[in-house]
MARGUKOL-437524 format. One record per residue: x, y, z of N, C-alpha, C in turn; residue in three letters. Coordinates in steps of 0.05 Angstrom, whole numbers, padded with zeros to 5 digits, always signed. Layout:
XYZXYZXYZALA...
//
This chain:
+02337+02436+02142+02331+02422+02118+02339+02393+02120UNK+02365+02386+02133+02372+02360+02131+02350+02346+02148UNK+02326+02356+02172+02317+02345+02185+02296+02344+02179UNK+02279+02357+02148+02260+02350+02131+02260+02332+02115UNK+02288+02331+02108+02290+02308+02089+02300+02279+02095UNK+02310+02276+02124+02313+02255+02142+02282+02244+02145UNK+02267+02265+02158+02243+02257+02158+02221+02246+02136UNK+02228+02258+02114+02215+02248+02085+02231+02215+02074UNK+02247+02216+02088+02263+02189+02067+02254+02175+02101UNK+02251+02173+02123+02239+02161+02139+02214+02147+02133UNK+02190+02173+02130+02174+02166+02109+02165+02140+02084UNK+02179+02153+02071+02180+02134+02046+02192+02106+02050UNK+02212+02101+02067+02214+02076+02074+02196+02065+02093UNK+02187+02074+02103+02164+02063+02117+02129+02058+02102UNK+02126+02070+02082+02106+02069+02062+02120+02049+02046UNK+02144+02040+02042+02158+02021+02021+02146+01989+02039UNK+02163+01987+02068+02158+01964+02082+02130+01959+02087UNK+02103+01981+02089+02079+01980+02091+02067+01963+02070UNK+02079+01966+02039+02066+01957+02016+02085+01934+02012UNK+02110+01927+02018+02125+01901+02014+02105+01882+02037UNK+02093+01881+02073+02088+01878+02087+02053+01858+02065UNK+02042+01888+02060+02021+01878+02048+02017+01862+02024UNK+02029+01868+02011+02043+01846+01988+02044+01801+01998UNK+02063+01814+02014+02069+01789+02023+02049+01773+02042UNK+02027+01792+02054+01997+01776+02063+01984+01773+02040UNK+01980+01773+02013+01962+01779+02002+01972+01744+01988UNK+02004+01744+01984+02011+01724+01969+02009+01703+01990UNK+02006+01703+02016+02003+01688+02036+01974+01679+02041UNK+01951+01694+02039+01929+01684+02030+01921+01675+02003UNK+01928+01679+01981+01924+01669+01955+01938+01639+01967UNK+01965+01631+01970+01975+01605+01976+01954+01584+01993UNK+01941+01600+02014+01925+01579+02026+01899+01580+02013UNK+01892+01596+01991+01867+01586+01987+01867+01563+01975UNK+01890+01561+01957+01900+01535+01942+01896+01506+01957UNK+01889+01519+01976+01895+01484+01999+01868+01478+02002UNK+01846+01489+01997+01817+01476+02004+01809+01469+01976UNK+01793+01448+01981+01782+01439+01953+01767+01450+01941UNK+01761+01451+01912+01751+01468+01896+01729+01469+01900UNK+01715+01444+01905+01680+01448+01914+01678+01461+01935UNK+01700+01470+01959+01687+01489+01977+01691+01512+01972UNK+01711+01525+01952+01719+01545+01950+01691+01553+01920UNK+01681+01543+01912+01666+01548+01898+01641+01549+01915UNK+01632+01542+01937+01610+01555+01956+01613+01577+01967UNK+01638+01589+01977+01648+01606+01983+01640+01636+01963UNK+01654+01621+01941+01654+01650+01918+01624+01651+01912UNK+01603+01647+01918+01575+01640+01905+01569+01671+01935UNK+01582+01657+01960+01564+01682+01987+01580+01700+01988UNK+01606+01706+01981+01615+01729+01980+01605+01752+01969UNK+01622+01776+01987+01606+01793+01985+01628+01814+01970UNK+01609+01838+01960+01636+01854+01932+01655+01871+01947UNK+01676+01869+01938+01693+01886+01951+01698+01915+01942UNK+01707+01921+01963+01712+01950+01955+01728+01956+01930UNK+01714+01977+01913+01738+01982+01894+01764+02003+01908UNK+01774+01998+01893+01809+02009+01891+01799+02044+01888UNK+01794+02045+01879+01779+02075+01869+01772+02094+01887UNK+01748+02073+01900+01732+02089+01932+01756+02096+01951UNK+01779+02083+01949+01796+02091+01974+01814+02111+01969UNK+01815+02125+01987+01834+02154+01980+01860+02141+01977UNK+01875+02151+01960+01897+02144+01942+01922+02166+01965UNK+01941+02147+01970+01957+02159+01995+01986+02150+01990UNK+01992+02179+01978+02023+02183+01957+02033+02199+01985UNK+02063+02188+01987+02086+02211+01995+02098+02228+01984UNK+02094+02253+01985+02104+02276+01962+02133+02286+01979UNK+02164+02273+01968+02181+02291+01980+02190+02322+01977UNK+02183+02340+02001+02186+02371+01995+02211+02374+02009UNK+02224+02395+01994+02254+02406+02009+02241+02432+02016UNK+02246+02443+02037+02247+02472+02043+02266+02485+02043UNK+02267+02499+02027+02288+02522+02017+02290+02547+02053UNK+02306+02538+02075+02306+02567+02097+02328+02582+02086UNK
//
């Protein structure tokens, strides 16, 4: 048991630093978009293309289980 639940809190910290990780590129590209001028970033947003929704992607939770041996 202790070596299921070592492994589950392994886990979960590692899905924690995955989404702190991604977080912090996301606020790292928002910062540099800020640095091009608005007339190019407005040619930009005109050819872009749609992004995926949030929805379409399978939704990927850590469920911690204890096993009762």
């Amino acid at each position: 048991m202790a070596q299921a639940s070592t492994w589950n809190i392994l886990q979960t910290l590692s899905a924690f630093k995955s989404r702190r990780r991604r977080d912090a590129n996301h606020e790292h590209a928002l910062r540099e978009l800020k640095r091009f001028p608005s007339h190019l970033l407005a040619d930009c947003q005109r050819e872009e293309l749609p992004l995926p929704r949030a929805a379409a992607r399978p939704s990927r939770h850590l469920r911690i289980v204890e096993s009762r041996a």
